[in-house]
C-alpha positions as CSV (number, residue, x, y, z in Angstrom):
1,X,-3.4,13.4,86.6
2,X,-4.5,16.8,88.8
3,X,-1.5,19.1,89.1
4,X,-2.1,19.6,93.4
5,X,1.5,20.6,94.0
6,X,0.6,23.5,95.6
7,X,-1.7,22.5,97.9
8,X,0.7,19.5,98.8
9,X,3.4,22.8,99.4
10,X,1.1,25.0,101.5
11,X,0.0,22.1,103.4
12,X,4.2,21.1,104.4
13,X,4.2,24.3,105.0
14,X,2.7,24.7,107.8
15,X,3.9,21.7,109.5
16,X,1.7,19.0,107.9
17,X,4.8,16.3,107.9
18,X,5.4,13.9,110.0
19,X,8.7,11.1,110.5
20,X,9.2,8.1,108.9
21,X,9.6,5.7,111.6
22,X,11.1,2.7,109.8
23,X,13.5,5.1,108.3
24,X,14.7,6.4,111.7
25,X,14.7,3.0,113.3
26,X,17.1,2.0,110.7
27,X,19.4,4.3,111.0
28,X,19.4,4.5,114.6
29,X,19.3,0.5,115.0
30,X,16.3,0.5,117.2
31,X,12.8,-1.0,116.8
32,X,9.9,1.2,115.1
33,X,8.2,0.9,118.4
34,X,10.8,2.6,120.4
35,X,11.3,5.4,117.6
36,X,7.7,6.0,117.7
37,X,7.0,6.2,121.9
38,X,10.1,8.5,121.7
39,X,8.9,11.0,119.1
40,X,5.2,10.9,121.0
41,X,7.0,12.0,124.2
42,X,8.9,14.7,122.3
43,X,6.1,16.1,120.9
44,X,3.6,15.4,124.5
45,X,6.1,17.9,126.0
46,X,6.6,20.5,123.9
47,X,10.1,19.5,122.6
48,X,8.5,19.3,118.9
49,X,6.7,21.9,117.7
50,X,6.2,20.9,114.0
51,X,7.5,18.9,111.2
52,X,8.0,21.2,108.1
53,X,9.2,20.4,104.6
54,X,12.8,22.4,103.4
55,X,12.3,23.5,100.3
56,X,14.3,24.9,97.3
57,X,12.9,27.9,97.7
58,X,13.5,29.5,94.0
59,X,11.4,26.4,92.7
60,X,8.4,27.4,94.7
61,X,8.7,30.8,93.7
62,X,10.2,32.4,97.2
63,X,13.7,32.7,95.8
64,X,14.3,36.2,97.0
65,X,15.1,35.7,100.9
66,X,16.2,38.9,102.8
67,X,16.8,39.8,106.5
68,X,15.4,42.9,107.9
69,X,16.6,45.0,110.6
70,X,14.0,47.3,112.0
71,X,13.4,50.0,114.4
72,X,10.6,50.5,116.0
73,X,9.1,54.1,116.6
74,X,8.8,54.9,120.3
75,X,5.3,53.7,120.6
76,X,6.0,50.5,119.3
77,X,9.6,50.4,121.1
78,X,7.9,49.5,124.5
79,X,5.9,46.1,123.5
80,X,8.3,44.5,120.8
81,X,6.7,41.3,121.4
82,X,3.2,42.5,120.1
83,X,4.8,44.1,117.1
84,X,6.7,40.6,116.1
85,X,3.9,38.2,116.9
86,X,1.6,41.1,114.0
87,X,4.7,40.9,111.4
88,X,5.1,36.9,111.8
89,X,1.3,36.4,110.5
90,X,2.5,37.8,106.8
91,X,2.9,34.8,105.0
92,X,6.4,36.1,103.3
93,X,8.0,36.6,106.7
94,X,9.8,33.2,107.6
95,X,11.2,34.6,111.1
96,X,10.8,37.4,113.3
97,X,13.4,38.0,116.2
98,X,13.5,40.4,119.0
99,X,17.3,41.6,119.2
100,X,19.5,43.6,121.3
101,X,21.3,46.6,119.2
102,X,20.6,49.6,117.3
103,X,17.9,47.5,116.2
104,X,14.7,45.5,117.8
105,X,13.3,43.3,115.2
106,X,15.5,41.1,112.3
107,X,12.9,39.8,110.0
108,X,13.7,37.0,107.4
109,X,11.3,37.2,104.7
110,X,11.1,35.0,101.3
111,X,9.5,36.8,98.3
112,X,9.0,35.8,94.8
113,X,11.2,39.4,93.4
114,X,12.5,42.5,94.7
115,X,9.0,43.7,93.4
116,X,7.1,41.5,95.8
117,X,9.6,42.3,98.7
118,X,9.3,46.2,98.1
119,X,5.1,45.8,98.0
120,X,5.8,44.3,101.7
121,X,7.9,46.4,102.9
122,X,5.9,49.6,101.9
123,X,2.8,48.1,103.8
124,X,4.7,46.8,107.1
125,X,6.9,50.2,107.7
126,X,3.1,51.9,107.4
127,X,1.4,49.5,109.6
128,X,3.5,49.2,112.3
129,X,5.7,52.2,112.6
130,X,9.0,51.0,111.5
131,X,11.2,54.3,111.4
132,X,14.2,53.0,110.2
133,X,15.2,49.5,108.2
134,X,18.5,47.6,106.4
135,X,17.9,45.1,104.6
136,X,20.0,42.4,103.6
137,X,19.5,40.4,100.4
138,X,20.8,36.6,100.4
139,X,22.5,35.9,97.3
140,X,22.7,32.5,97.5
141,X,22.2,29.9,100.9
142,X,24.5,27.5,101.6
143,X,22.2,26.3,104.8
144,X,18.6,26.6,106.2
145,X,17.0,24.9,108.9
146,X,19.8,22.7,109.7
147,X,20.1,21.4,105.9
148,X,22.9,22.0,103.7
149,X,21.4,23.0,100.3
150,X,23.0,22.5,96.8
């Protein structure tokens, strides 16, 4: 049978998953119809972005997840929000967050290696005049996006 894992991945990963209804009408005792005119509204008003697949990250080959503080150079101080929505369209950056501190941006990536992470790093301080960075390596999660992982 055709290996299409990765396309199946890509696809959940960019919010291609939707709720199982009889599964949510079971455990909250209520009728499939109800479930499903709820979720509709949620999503009708904005309350649901997306449905995304949680992944163990080290099987897909994004095992390396670090956070990123970053200051901004003076030009690039004054519109953060510009500078955050250019970062967040890198396919390793999972987050992006405008914060108060020494720093303006955290940045959450998810990298295959240290190699892959340096490779991103050397492009985005170059790109976007990042003058200063930390960066924080996860050594192991014990939670993302509300699930407790193993």
């Amino acid at each position: 049978m055709k290996d299409i894992r990765a396309k199946i991945i890509a696809l959940l990963s960019t919010g291609n998953c939707t709720p199982q209804i009889s599964q949510l009408a079971k455990k909250l005792k209520e009728p499939a119809s109800t479930i499903h005119y709820n979720i509709k509204r949620l999503e009708h008003e904005g309350i649901i972005k997306i449905y995304k697949a949680v992944y163990n990250y080290k099987l897909i080959d994004k095992g390396h997840c670090t956070y990123l503080l970053a200051h901004l150079n003076e030009k690039q101080y004054s519109n953060p929000e510009e500078t955050a929505q250019k970062i967040s369209e890198f396919s390793e950056v999972e987050s992006v967050d405008i914060i108060t501190g020494e720093y303006e941006l955290i940045i959450k990536l998810r990298t295959k290696d240290i190699d892959e992470y340096y490779t991103f790093i050397k492009r985005v301080i170059k790109q976007y005049g990042i003058t200063k960075t930390v960066s924080m390596t996860s050594l192991n999660q014990a939670k993302t996006e509300f699930v407790k992982m193993d």
